[in-house]
Steps between C-alpha positions, in 0.01 A plus 500: 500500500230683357447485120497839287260428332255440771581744741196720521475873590286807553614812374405891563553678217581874417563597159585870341474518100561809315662666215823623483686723307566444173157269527647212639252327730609420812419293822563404805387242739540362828422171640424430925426117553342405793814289581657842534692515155572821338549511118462808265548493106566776274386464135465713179446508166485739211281501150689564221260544210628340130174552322143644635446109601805339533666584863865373610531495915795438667471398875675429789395410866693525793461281751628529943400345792617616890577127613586194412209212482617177407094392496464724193782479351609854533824675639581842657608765289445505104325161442460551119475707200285427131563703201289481242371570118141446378350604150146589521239575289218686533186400337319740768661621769295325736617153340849480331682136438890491603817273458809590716833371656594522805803417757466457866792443723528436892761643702672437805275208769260486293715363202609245734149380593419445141831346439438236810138481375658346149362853299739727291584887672462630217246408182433614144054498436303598186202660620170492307144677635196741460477814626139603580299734704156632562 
C-alpha cells in the first residue's frame, strides 16, 4: 500500500478569483492530476475593517473531489471544509502580520482515510503569518 505521504502528483490548475458582492473575495479552483483525479475547491473571505490598520477576516474553504483515491487520501464528494478567523494588521498594506484560528474537518472517505491513517477528521489550528506583496 502506498503511503500518503509519498504519493506524488502533477496537477493542472485553473483558478477564477474575483470580488463579489458585498466585497467578499471569492475563488474558485480546480485540480486535473495526471492520474486522472478531479478536485475543485471553493474558498472566500471577507475584510472587515476595526481600525484603518487593524483588519478581522473570516474564511472558509470548501473543499470536493469527483473520485475516490485511496493514494491521496481523498474521497468522492465533499472531502472537507476549514473555517477560519485571522486578525491582521497592517503596517503597509503590502506587509501586514496576522494571528488566526481555524477548524478543518473531513467528511465522508476521506474522514475514514485519516482515521485508518491514525489522524483526527476533524482539527482545531492557530494560525500565525505575514502577508506581503510586491
Amino acid at each position: 500500500m502506498e503511503s500518503l505521504c509519498l504519493a506524488s502528483r502533477v496537477y493542472a490548475t485553473v483558478a477564477l478569483e474575483g470580488l463579489a458582492p458585498s466585497f467578499f473575495d471569492v475563488e474558485g479552483t480546480l485540480f486535473l492530476s495526471n492520474k486522472g483525479e478531479l478536485m475543485a475547491r471553493a474558498s472566500g473571505w471577507y475584510d472587515q475593517r476595526i481600525t484603518q490598520r487593524l483588519i478581522l477576516q473570516p474564511r472558509a474553504e470548501v473543499n470536493l473531489a469527483a473520485q475516490n483515491s485511496r493514494s491521496i487520501g481523498v474521497g468522492a464528494g465533499l472531502s472537507d471544509i476549514e473555517l477560519g478567523l485571522r486578525l491582521r494588521y497592517d503596517i503597509r498594506r503590502q506587509f501586514a502580520p496576522y494571528l488566526g484560528v481555524e477548524y478543518s474537518r473531513a467528511f465522508g472517505r476521506t474522514a475514514r482515510y485519516l482515521q485508518q491513517e491514525g489522524e483526527d477528521s476533524d482539527s482545531l489550528s492557530l494560525v500565525a503569518g505575514i502577508r506581503f506583496w510586491f
